[in-house]
Phi, psi and omega in degrees: 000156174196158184288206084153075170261052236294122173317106170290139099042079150336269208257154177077063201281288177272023184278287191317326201276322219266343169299333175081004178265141160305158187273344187211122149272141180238095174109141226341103178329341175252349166208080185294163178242340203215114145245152171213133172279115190276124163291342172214153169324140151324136167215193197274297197278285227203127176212162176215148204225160178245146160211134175230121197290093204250328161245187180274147165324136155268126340294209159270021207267131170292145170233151198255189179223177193295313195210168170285151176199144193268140175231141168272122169274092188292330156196142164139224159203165151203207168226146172290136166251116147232145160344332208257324179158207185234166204205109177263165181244158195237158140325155190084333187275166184211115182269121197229118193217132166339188150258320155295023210241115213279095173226167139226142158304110184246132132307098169334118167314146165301180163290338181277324213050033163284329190189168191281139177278119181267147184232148195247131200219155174209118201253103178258078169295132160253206206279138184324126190217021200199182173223116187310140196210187173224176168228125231222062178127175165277005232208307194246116189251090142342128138253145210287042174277323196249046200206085193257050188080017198202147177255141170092004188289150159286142214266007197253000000 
């Protein structure tokens, strides 16, 4: 997650889809870490999304999402960051996680240890029940609005 979110893409739902561009990029516009495809219009109830991980989550603070959503990893790997330790994930795996549920993403390094390997997911969210947030500690939950990459920084 990052405060740096690009305003999805409205109108021309399937034009934008069939174009192959994304519907949302997520972080720094010159270096995204997140693209995502809404596979059906946005809604209220239920949405799916194609993603694709081109970096590791921004920041390093584990986040929570909006709703609950179950996710498929379709190729690539990456590894789960929890409080708890790290978990990698493969093609195939299929994660089914709260809205509370405290994570972050890392992308694995090529073999050269030149760049990150992108991995691809299809995301079945259900209906919004939260506000996306970070966590900065066992204690203190940012929302990300009010989230300028960092923890604990001032906010003015």
């Amino acid at each position: 997650m990052s405060a740096i979110v690009s305003v999805p893409v409205s109108r021309g739902w399937l034009a934008q889809l069939l174009s192959g561009r994304p519907h949302q990029v997520v972080g720094p516009v010159d270096r995204p870490y997140l693209l995502r495809w809404f596979i059906i219009p946005r809604n209220r109830i239920a949405n799916i999304y194609l993603q694709k991980f081109v970096r590791s989550d921004e920041p390093d603070a584990l986040h929570t999402h909006p709703w609950p959503f179950t996710s498929v990893l379709l190729a690539g790997s990456y590894w789960e960051v929890t409080d708890r330790g790290r978990r990698r994930r493969h093609a195939g795996s299929v994660a089914v996680r709260a809205a509370d549920f405290a994570h972050r993403i890392e992308i694995p390094e090529s073999v050269a240890g030149q760049r990150q390997r992108p991995c691809w997911t299809l995301v079945v969210t259900g209906p919004k029940v939260a506000e996306w947030g970070f966590w900065c500690g066992p204690d203190q939950f940012i929302p990300w609005t009010q989230f300028a990459g960092g923890c604990g920084e001032d906010q003015s």
